[in-house]
Wavefront OBJ file of the C-alpha trace (Angstrom):
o trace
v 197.613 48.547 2.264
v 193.699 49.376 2.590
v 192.380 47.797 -0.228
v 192.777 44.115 1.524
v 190.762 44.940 4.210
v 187.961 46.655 1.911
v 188.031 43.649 -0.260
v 187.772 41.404 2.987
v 185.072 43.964 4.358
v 182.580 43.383 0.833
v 183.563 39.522 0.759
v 182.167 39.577 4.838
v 178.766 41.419 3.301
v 178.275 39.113 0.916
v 178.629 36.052 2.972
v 176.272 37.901 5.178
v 173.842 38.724 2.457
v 174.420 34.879 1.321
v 173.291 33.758 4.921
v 170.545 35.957 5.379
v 168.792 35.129 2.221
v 169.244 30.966 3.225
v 167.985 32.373 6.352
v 164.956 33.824 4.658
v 164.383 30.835 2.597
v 164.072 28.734 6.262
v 161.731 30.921 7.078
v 159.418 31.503 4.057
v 159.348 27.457 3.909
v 158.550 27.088 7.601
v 156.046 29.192 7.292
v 154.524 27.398 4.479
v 154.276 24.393 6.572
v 152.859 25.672 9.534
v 150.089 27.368 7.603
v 149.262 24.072 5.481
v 149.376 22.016 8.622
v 147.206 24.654 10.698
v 144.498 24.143 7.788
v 144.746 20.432 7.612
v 144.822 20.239 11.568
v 140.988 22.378 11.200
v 140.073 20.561 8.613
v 141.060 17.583 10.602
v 139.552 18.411 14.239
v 136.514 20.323 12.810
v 135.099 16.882 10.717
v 136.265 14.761 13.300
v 134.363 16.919 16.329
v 130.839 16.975 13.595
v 131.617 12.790 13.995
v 132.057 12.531 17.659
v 128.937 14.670 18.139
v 127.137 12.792 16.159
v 128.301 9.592 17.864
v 127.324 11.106 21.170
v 123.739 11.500 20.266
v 123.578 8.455 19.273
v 125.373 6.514 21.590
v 125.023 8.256 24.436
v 122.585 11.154 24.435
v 119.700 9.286 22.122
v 117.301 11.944 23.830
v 119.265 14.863 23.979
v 118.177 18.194 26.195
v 119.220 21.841 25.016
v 120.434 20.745 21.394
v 120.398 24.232 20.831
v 123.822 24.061 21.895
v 124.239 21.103 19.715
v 122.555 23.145 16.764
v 125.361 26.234 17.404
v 128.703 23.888 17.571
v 127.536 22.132 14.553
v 126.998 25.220 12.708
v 130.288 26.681 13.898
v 132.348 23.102 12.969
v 130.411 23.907 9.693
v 131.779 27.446 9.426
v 135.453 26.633 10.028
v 135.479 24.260 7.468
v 133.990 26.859 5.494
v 136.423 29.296 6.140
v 139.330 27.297 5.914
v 138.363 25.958 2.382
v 137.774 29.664 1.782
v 141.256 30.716 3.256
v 142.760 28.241 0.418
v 141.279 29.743 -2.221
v 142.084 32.967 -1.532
v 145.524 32.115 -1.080
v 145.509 30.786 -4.264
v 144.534 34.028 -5.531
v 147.090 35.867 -3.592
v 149.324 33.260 -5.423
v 148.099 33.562 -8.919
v 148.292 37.441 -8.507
v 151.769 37.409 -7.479
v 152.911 35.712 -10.186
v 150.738 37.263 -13.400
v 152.640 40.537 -11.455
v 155.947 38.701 -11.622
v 155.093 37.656 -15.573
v 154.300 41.111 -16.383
v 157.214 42.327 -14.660
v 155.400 45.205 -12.482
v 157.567 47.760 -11.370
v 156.323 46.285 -7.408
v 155.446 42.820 -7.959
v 155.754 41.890 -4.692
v 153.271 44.014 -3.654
v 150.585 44.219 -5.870
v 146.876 45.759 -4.588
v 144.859 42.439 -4.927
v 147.720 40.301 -3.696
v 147.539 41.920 -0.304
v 143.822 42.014 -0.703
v 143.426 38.665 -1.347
v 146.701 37.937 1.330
v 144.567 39.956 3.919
v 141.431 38.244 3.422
v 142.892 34.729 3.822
v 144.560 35.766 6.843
v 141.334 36.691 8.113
v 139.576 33.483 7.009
v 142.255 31.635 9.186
v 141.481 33.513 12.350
v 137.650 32.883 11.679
v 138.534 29.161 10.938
v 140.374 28.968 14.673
v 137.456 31.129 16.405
v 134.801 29.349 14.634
v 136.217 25.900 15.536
v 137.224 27.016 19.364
v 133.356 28.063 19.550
v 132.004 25.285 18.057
v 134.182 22.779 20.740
v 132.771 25.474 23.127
v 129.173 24.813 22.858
v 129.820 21.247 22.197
v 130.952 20.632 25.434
v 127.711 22.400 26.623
v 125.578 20.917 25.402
v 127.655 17.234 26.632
v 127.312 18.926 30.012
v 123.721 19.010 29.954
v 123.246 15.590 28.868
v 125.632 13.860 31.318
v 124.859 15.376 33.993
v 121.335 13.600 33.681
v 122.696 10.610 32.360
l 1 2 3 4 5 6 7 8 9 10 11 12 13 14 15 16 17 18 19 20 21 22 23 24 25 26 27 28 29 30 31 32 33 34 35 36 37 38 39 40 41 42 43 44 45 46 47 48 49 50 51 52 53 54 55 56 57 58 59 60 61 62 63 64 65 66 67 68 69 70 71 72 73 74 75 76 77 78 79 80 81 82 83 84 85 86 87 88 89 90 91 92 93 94 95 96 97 98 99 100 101 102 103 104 105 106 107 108 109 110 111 112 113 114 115 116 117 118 119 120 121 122 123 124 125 126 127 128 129 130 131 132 133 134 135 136 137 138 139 140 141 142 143 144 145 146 147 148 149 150 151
């Protein structure tokens, strides 16, 4: 009389297992998205602020005042973009790692020493990216500051 309710017991496991792995799969490809839309958002709103800055000068500021301030949000626009092209090549290399280990069939494939590395250093390039672009909207709005006020 107990083996029904072991065999209904393993058949409850793996419809568990089942769900958790579709589970999983959700999350591994919602993660994907966010992180390609986070770099195309940067990409996005770090060209477009370099364009409305230099729309401002022209348009509005044609004599600008402390473009040292201009100077520093340009050059941190320039290093998000920078990092965030980085970030995708790295991530390519985390990629290409992961699956030469997979092809060679490494005992831990899923963990190999320059995936991480190369999984570690893009995550790093992404928080630069978002700092980077946060500082350069930072001092852009400085340095708009100084030039309407006068305006």
């Amino acid at each position: 009389m107990h083996a029904p309710s072991i065999v209904h017991t393993q058949n409850m496991e793996d419809a568990n297992r089942a769900g958790e792995a579709e589970y999983r799969n959700h999350l591994s490809s919602a993660r994907e998205n966010a992180s390609r839309d986070y770099d195309k958002a940067l990409l996005t709103l770090a060209s477009g602020a370099l364009g409305i800055s230099l729309v401002f000068v022209h348009d509005v500021a044609p004599h600008p005042r402390n473009t040292a301030w201009l100077g520093w949000s340009w050059a941190m626009f320039g290093l998000s973009l920078l990092c965030v092209v980085a970030s995708l090549l790295t991530s390519q290399s985390a990629l290409r790692h992961a699956i030469q280990a997979i092809d060679d069939e490494e005992a831990d494939a899923y963990d190999t020493a320059d995936q991480s590395r190369y999984a570690s250093w893009t995550a790093g390039l992404n928080i630069s990216a978002g700092a980077t672009f946060l500082g350069g909207v930072a001092f852009l709005i400085v340095f708009a500051f100084h030039n309407l006020k006068g305006a």
